[in-house]
N, C-alpha and C positions, 0 to 999 in steps of 0.2 A: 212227442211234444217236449219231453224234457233236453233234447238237442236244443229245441229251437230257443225254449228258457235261457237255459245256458248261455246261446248267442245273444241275445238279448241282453243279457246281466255284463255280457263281455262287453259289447257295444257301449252300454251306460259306462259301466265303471274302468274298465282300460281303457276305451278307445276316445269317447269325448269326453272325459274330464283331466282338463286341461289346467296347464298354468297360464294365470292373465297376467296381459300385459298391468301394468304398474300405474297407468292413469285409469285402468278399469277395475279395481282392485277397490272392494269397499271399507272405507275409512275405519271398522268398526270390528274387522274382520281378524279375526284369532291366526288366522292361516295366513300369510301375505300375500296370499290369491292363486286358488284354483277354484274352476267353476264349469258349468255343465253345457259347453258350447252346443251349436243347433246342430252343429252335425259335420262331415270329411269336405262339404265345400261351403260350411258359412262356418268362419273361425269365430265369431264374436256374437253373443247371446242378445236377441232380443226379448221382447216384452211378452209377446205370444207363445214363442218357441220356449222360452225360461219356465213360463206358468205351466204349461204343459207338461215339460219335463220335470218338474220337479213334481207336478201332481201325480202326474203318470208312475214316477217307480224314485224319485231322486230324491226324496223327501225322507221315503223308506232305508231304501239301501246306503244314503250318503247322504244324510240329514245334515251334516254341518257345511259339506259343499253345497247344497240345495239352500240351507240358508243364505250362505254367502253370495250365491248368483240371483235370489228374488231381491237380496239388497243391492245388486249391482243393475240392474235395472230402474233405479228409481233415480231421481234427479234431489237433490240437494239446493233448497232455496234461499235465497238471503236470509231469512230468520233462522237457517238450523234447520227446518225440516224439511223430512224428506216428502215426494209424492213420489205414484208412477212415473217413471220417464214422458217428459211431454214431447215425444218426437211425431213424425208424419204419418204413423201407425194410431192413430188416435181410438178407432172406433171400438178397438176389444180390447184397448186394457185394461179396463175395469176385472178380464181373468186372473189376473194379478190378486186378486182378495182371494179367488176361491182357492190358487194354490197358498197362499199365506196360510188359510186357515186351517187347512189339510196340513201344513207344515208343524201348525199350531198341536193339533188334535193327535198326528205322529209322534212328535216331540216331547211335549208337556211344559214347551217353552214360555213361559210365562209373561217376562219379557216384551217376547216374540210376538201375545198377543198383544200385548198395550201396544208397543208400537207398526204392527199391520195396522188395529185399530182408527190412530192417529192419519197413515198414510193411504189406508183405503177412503176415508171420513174426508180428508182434503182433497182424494182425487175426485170422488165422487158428483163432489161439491162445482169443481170445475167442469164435467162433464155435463150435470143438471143444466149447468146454466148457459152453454155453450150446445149442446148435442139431444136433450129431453123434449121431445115433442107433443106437449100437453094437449093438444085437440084431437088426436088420437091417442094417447099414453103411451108410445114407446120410445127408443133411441133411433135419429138417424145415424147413420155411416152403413161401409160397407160388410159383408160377413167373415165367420173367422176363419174359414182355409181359403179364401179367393181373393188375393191381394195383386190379382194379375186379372187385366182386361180380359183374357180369354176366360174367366168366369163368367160372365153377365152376358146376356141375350141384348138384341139392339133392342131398346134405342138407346139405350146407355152406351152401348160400343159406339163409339163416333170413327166410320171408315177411315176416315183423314188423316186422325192423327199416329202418331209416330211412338204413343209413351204408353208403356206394359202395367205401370202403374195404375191402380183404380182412382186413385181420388187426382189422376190429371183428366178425369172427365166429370167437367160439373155436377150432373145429374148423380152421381153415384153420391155424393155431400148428404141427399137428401134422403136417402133409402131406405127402410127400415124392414133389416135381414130378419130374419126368423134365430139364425143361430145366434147370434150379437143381441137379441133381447132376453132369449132363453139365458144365457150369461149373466146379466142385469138382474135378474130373478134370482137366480143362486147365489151371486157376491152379494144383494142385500139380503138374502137367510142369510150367511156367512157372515156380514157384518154385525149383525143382530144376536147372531149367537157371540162375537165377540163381546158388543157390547153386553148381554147378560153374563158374563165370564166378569168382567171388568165391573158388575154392579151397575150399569148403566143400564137405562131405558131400551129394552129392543122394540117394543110397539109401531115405533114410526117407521121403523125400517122393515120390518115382519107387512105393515098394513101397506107399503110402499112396493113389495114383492110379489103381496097379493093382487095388486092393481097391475101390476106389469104384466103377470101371467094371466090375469083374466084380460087385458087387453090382445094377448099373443091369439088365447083361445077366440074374443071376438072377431077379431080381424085377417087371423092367419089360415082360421079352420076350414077347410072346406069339405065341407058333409059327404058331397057325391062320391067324393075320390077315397073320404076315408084317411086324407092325409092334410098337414098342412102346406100352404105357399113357400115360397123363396122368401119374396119381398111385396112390399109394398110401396111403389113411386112415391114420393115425396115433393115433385116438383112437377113444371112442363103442362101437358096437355095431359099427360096421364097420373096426375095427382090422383091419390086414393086407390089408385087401381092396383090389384093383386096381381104380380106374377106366377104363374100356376109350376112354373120347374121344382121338379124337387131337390130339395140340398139336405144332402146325406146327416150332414155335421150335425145342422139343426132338426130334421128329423131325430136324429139321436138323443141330444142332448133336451128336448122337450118331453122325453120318454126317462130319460135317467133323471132329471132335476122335479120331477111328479107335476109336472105344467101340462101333461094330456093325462087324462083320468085314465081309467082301466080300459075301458072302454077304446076308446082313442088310441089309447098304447097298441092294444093288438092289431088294430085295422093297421096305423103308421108299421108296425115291426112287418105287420105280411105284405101290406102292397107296397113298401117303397120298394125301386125295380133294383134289381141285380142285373148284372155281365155277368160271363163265365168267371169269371176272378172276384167275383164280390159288389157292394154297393161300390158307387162310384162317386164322385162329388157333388154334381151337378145332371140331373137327366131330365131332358133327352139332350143330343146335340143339339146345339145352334147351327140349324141346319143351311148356314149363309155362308157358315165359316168353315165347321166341322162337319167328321165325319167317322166312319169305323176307320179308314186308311189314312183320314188327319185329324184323329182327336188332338180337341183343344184341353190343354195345359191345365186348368182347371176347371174345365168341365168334365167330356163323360172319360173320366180316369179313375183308379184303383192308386189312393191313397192310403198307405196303413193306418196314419193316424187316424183318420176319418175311420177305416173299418173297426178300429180298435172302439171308437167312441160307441159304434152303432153293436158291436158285438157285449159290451158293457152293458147298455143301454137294455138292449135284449134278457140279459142276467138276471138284473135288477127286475125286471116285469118277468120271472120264474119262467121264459121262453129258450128250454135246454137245446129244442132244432133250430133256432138261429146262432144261439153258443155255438152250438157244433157247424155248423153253416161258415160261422165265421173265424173261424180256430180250422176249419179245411183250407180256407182261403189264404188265411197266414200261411199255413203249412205249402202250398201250394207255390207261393210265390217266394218265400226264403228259401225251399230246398231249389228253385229253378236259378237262384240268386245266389247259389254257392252259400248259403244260412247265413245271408248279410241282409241287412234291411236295407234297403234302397228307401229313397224319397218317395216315389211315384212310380207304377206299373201299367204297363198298359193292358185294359182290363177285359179284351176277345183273348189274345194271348201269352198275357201272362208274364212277356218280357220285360226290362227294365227299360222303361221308354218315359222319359221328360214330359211328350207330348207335342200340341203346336201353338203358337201365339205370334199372331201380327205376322204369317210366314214364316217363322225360325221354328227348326226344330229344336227343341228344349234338349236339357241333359238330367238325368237324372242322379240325384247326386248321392254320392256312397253314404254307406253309416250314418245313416240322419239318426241324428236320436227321439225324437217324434215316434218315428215307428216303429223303433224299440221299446218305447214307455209307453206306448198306446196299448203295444202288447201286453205285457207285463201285469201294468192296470187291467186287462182284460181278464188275464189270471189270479190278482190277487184280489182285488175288489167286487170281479165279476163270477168266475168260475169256484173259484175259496169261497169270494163272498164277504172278508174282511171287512167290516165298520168299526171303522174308529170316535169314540166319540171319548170328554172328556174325563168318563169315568174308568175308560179300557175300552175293550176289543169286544165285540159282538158277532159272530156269524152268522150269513145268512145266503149258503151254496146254491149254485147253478148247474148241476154237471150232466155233459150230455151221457148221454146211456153207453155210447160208443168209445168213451173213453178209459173206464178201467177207475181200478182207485190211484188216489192222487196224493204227492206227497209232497211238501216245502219241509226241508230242513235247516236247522239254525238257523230262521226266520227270525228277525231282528224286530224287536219290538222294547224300546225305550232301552231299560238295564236287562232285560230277560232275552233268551234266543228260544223262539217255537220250533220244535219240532210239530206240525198241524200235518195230520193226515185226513182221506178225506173218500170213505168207502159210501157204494149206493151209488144212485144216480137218481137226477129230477131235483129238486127243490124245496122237497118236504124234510125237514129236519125230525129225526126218529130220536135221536138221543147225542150230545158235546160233553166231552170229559174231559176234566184237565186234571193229569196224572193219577189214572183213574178215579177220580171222583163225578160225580154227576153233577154238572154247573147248568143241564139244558135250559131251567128255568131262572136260573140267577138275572140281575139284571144287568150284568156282564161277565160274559167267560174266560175273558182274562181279565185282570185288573191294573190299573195303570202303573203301581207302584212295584207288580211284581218283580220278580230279580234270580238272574240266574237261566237254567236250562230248565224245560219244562216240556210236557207232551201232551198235544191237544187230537183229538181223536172224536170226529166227527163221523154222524153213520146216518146216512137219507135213504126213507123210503119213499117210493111211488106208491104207496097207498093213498087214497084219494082225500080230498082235505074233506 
């Protein structure tokens, strides 16, 4: 694994982080612009891609370029403020809060939170009153890895037309994704905790979070399967009606952000289906279009960021055989990939394959940073086990049995560098020391203010809780 890290860290930090161009460069910005592009064949950061990476590892490892590119994403309005960028990617940028606040919680930016605060609070606002579907309580648009018609089963795909875009087919306007609501739930915790940081009111937005995810659980769940929907139709003849596919993203992300109970979490982690390569985006094929010899582009494919989410996801609900499950599956496809991350794999075997949409075979495109930081995060948040919250660092490890002990060295955290090792396997935490001393029970193991070099030494037993 530690090869693969390494590539990983290389990808983030030599390979996309770039110098921006001069009209993309944020006005506010210490550096005169470098930022965290999507990856070897999209040179300029968008809204999705940026929150991602920077949550993912960019936040951590290159906090001051991480700031600069979640403020190079936002649009600047006549009065001076900023929001999210309002371009044709509408449906999921509200992720933009949750990596701010991760940036927030990294950093100790203070700043940082009043104005996320300010620009999540305005975005939101526009979103509510344009995209919030109050007779069911969710958000329409479409979900957040499938921004290409070959995600979506008919009758949303319209034969006819000619454009790979989702929202050039009416009926997707109206949809409400499973992973694009799960989102919604998190950035209002995320707001809330800012606003308590800031001395403001979080209640409305905490009681606003709670109603999104009890709406996700009413409407999304379905009992027999043990999982939940895709979506739910928003328009047409099939208003109201659940589509039963599953999507990887939002499986995961309902599992990490505590939107399915315990319950819930285990039945989602075991029955969502795998390919030989891992979960896939979207399953089963759209069997009109696709197939195992023409998977579609955003259906049943082997996306890392998506596996990184659901191998996270897994951590966090103490399930070490899907860790390791999913940490074979990385392993399996960077070492076939010469230890580069590819965009998208094709998920029988294994290759670096695009996929298909509208007839064209896709390309899949080198060094995406997505599934470098999906990784990463996978390791540092999931397998580590790192919580950041505003008063320091808390641990709480995932590690599968098969791995061995684990070691992060000069581990950057605010003014201090961790050396965190990480002996045991399973999830039970036995005893955390920080420079020999006993911190298990503290109410954080590192502190925020600390400084300097220091040595965190974690030991899990599998003894039963």
């Amino acid at each position: 694994m530690a090869a693969m890290y390494a590539a990983a860290v290389t990808n983030l930090l030599d390979t996309n982080i770039v110098a921006a161009r001069t009209d993309r460069s944020p006005s506010n910005s210490s550096d005169p612009g470098r930022y965290i592009r999507a990856g070897g064949g999209y040179p300029d950061p968008w809204t999705r891609d940026a929150a991602l990476n920077c949550w993912g590892a960019g936040s951590i490892l290159a906090p001051a370029v991480a700031g600069d590119t979640l403020r190079m994403v936002c649009d600047v309005r006549a009065d001076g403020r900023r929001i999210i960028a309002q371009d044709s990617q509408w449906w999921d940028q509200i992720i933009w809060v949750i990596a701010a606040w991760q940036h927030c919680l990294v950093t100790g930016d203070r700043d940082f939170v009043a104005e996320s605060y300010q620009i999540g609070m305005d975005s939101l606002d526009i979103l509510n009153q344009r995209h919030f579907r109050a007779n069911i309580g969710l958000y329409a648009g479409g979900s957040l890895m499938q921004d290409g018609i070959s995600g979506y089963p008919h009758p949303l795909n319209e034969p006819d037309s000619t454009s790979t875009f989702v929202l050039d087919y009416p009926a997707s306007h109206e949809i409400m994704c499973l992973s694009t609501n799960a989102i919604y739930v998190e950035a209002h915790r995320a707001l809330a905790d800012m606003a308590e940081v800031l001395g403001l009111d979080p209640g409305p937005l905490r009681t606003a979070a709670d109603r999104i995810s009890g709406a996700v659980n009413e409407h999304l769940w379905i009992e027999e399967t043990g999982l939940y929907g895709y979506f739910i139709h928003g328009s047409g003849d099939l208003a109201g009606t659940l589509d039963r596919h599953q999507e990887a993203a939002g499986l995961a992300l309902v599992v990490a952000f505590g939107i399915a109970d315990k319950r819930r979490a285990d039945r989602v982690l075991s029955g969502t289906h795998r390919e030989p390569y891992g979960v896939v985006n979207v399953w089963p094929h759209f069997p009109e279009r696709f197939s195992d010899e023409y998977p579609g582009r955003h259906n049943v494919m082997c996306w890392p960021m998506v596996m990184g989410l659901f191998g996270d996801a897994a951590a966090r609900a103490g399930r070490a055989d899907v860790v390791y499950e999913t940490l074979r599956s990385f392993q399996l496809l960077t070492q076939a990939s010469d230890n580069h991350f590819f965009e998208l794999y094709n998920p029988v075997t294994g290759a670096v394959d695009g996929g298909w949409q509208l007839g064209k075979h896709w390309a899949s495109e080198p060094d995406q940073t997505w599934s470098a930081t999906a990784f990463l995060r996978l390791v540092h948040t999931g397998v580590v086990g790192i919580r950041y919250g505003t008063g320091g660092i808390t641990f709480a490890p995932t590690v599968p049995e098969a791995l061995g002990a684990l070691s992060l060295n000069a581990f950057p955290y605010r003014k201090a560098l961790l050396d965190i090792t990480v002996s045991g396997s399973g999830d039970r935490v036995a005893a955390i020391e920080l420079d020999g001393r006993d911190v298990t029970a503290a109410p954080v193991q590192v502190a925020a203010d600390l400084t300097g070099s220091h040595q965190v030494q974690i030991r899990l037993t599998r003894d039963s809780r």
